[in-house]
N, C-alpha and C positions, 0 to 999 in steps of 0.2 A: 047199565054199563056206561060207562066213562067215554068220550068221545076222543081222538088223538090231540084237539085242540085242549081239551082239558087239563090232559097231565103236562102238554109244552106249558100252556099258562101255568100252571100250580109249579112246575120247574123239578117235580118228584112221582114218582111212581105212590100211589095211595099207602100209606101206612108207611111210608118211608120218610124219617127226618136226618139226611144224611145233607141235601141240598141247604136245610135250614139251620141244620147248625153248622154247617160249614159255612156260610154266610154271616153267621150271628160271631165265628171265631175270629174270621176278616177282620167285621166291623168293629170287633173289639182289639183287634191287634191296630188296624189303621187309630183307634183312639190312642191307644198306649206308645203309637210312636208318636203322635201330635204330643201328648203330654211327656216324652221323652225330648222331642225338640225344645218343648216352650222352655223345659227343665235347661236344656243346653242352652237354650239363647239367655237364660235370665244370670245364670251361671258367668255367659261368658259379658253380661254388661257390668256384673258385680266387680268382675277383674279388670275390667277396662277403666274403671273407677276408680281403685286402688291404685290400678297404675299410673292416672294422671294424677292423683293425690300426690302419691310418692314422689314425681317427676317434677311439681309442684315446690315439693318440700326441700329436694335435692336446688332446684335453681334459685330460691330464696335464702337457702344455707351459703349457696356461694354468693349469691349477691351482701349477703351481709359481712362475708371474708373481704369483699372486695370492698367494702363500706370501710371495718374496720383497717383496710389496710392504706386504704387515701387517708384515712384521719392519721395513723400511726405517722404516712408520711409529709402530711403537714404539720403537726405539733412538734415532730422530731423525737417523738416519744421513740425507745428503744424496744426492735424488734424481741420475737419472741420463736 
């Protein structure tokens, strides 16, 4: 016969897997959120990236407006 320290340690009543796989469903649910974050964090540095691409591309578009429009008004070339 089983001593009371036995089943506290073991954490189940003998022939009971109710403690272990509820345990085992935790540890698999605590992975699937880690790999749901890493998924959100890698997601959100993809877009962070884009954006300054874009932000990027938007202030060199106007810096070159504002290129072409010193030259236009030095040459005396006519507006458009």
């Amino acid at each position: 016969m089983r001593s009371g320290t036995d089943r506290t340690w073991s954490g189940s009543t003998p022939g009971s897997k109710t403690n272990t796989s509820c345990a085992s469903a935790n540890g698999l649910h605590r992975k699937l959120q880690v790999i749901g974050d890493t998924a959100q964090t890698l997601t959100d540095l993809i877009d962070t990236q884009r954006s300054h691409r874009l932000e990027l591309i938007i202030v060199l578009l106007i810096l070159f407006e504002i290129v072409i429009t010193v030259f236009q008004m030095l040459t005396g070339a006519p507006r458009l």
